[in-house]
C-alpha positions, 0 to 999 in steps of 0.5 A: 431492091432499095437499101434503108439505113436502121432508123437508128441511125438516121436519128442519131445522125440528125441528132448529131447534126442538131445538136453541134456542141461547139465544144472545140470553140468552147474550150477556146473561148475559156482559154481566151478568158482565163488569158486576160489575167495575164495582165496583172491590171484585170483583176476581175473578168466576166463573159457569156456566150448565147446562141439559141439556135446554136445551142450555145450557153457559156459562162465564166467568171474569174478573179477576186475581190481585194479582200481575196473572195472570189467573184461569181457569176452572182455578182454584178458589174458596173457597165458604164455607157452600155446605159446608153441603150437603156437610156435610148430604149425607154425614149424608143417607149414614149415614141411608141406610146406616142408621147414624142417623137423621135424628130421632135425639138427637146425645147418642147420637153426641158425647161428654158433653165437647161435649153438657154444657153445650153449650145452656142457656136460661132456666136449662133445659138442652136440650143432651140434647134436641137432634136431628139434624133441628134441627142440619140446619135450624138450629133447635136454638138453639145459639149461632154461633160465627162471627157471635154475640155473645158475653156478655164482649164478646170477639171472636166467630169473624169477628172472630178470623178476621180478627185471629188470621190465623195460627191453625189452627182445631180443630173443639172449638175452635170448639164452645167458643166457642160454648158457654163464650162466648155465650148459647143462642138459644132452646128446641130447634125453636121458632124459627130462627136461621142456626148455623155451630155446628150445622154443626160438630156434624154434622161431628163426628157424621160423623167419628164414625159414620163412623170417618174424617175428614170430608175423607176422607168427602167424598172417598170418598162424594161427590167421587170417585163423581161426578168432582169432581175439583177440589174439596177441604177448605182446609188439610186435603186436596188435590183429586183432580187437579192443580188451579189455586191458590184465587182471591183473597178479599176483605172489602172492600179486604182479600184473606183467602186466604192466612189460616190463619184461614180454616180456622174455616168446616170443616165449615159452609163450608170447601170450595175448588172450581170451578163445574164441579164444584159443578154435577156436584154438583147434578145429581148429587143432583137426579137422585139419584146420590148419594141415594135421591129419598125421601131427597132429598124429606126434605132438603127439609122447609122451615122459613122463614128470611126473606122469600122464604127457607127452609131444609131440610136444608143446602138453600136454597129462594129464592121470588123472587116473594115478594122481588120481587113483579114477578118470575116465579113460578120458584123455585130451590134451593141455598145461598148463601156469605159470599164471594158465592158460589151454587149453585142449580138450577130445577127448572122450568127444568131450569137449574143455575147455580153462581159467586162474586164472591169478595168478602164485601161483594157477598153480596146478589147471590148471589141477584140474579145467578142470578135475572137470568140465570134471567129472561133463559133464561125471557124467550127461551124465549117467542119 
C-alpha cells in the first residue's frame, strides 16, 4: 500500500525551501558593514542587498553627521562616477529613438568651438575622428581633466576641486582644461584610459540632441519612469520627493560636501542618491524597462580595463576570479565611484548590491565589499 506524507508537511516543506531566509548570510553582511568603522576615516557607510528571486531585501546604514545626527537610509549620498551609467543610459535612449547612433562621429553633434583642437597626437589631429563608441568605453584618447597631468604643471581638476571650493564648474569649462592644458593620450580606439572628459562630451551630445538639460534628461526618461524619487543632480536640481540632506564626504580627514567645487564630476559622476533608488535602477535596465535587450547587449561590449576589469558602455564588469584567484567563478556588473561608492548586479546569483563608504581614501573596497557579501549568499545557499 503506498504511503503519503500529511499534505501538512508536504507544504511546510516546500515553503521551507521557497522561502530560504538567508539569515546566517545576513548576520554576516551586517558584521561586515558596522566593520568598516573600525576605520576611524569612514564616518558614514551605506549598503543594500536585493535579490527577488532569493527573497533578499537588506539595508543598513551607519555613522553621523559632524554635528552628531545620525544618517539614514533617508539620506542621500553623492555617488560620484556611478553617473556614468546614467550618462551612458540617456545616449542608449536617443539611439533607441533613432536620434544617433552608437558608431556616429561626435563632430556631427558639437560645435567646431569643442571638436578643433580637442584631440592632437603626435602632431595628428584626431579630433574629426572620434566616435561616440570610443567616448562610452574611454578609448577616445582624450585627456581627463580630473586626474591628468597637465604640460604646465598647473592644477588639473582634482587639484582645483579641492582648493577652488567655491567655484561652480560649466561643462566648457571642464572641456578646456582638458583641451588647452594637457596632452592626448594616444590614437582614437587603440588603447584604454579611464576619461571624465569623454563623459562630459557625451553629456553635451545629450543636451544637444535632446534640446533639454542633461538634469531634465535624467529626469523625464529615467527617474520618473522607474520612481527614483530621491535622486538628483548636485547644484543643478531637486529630487522628485522631499528627500534627507546629502551625507558627509571625506578625502581622508577633510569632509567636501558642501564644496561648490563639487559641481566638477556633471555629467562623469555628479549624482546624489539613495541605495534604494540605484537599485531600482539596476533592475530597471537588466530587466530592460528603461532599454531594449539588444540594446543592453551592445552596452556590453567589453574592452579590458586592468586585471579582473572591463569596461562597456558606462558598465563595469568585475572577473573576480582573475583578481583573486581562490574566489568564485561569479562575475558582477555596475560601476564603481572615487567616494567608495558601488552598484552592481550578479547575474548568476539574481543579487542587486549598491552602497558607498563615503570616503575617498577606501575606494579599493567598493569591489571587495560586494565580492564578500556575494561569497556569504553563495556559501548558504549550498546548505
Amino acid at each position: 500500500m503506498r504511503k503519503y506524507l500529511p499534505f501538512f508537511v508536504i507544504v511546510l516543506c516546500a515553503f521551507s525551501v521557497q522561502a530560504q531566509d538567508y539569515s546566517k548570510a545576513r548576520q554576516r553582511t551586517e558584521k561586515l558593514f558596522h566593520g568598516v568603522f573600525g576605520n576611524k576615516e569612514v564616518h558614514n557607510a551605506f549598503l543594500s542587498v536585493y535579490s527577488p528571486s532569493k527573497n533578499i531585501d537588506w539595508s543598513f546604514a551607519g555613522g553621523a553627521f559632524k554635528n552628531g545626527e545620525e544618517v539614514s537610509l533617508q539620506n542621500p549620498f553623492y555617488s560620484a562616477s556611478i553617473g556614468k551609467t546614467f550618462t551612458a543610459t540617456a545616449i542608449a535612449i536617443l539611439h533607441e529613438q533613432g536620434k544617433l547612433n552608437f558608431s556616429d562621429k561626435i563632430c556631427a553633434y558639437l560645435p567646431d568651438s569643442i571638436i578643433n583642437g580637442l584631440h592632437v597626437f603626435n602632431g595628428k589631429d584626431y579630433s574629426r575622428v572620434i566616435t561616440i563608441t570610443q567616448l562610452l568605453q574611454h578609448t577616445s584618447g582624450i585627456p581627463d581633466y580630473i586626474d591628468g597631468v597637465t604640460m604646465d604643471g598647473t592644477p588639473n581638476g582634482m587639484a582645483l576641486l579641492l582648493s577652488d571650493t567655491a567655484k561652480f564648474w560649466h561643462p566648457m569649462e571642464m572641456v578646456n582644461l582638458a583641451k588647452t592644458k594637457m596632452k592626448a593620450d594616444f590614437a582614437p580606439g587603440t588603447a584604454y584610459n579611464y576619461c571624465n572628459t569623454d563623459y562630459v562630451l557625451l553629456g553635451l551630445i545629450v543636451e544637444k540632441v535632446s534640446a533639454m538639460p542633461v538634469h531634465d534628461f535624467y529626469r523625464k526618461y529615467i527617474f520618473e519612469p522607474i520612481n527614483m524619487n530621491h535622486t538628483s543632480m548636485y547644484l543643478r536640481s531637486m529630487p522628485g520627493k522631499p528627500t534627507g540632506r546629502m551625507a558627509e564626504i571625506y578625502v581622508g580627514n577633510t569632509e567636501v560636501s558642501k564644496y561648490t567645487s563639487l559641481s566638477i564630476g556633471w555629467t562623469g559622476g555628479g549624482l546624489i542618491t539613495t541605495a534604494s533608488d540605484l537599485i531600482n535602477f539596476q533592475k530597471a535596465l537588466q530587466t530592460h524597462e528603461i532599454l531594449q535587450a539588444g540594446t543592453v547587449q551592445q552596452m556590453s561590449d567589453w574592452v579590458s580595463e586592468s586585471t579582473g576589469l572591463y569596461y562597456g558602455y558606462g558598465l563595469r564588469k568585475v572577473v573576480y576570479k582573475e583578481r583573486v584567484p581562490q574566489f568564485s567563478d561569479l562575475q558582477f556588473v555596475g560601476h564603481t565611484g572615487s567616494t567608495s561608492s558601488f552598484m552592481f548586479y550578479c547575474p548568476e546569483m539574481d543579487v542587486y548590491l549598491s552602497g558607498t563608504l563615503n570616503q575617498v581614501t577606501e575606494s579599493k573596497k567598493t569591489f571587495e565589499i560586494p565580492a564578500k557579501v556575494l561569497s556569504y549568499i553563495e556559501n548558504e545557499s549550498d546548505y
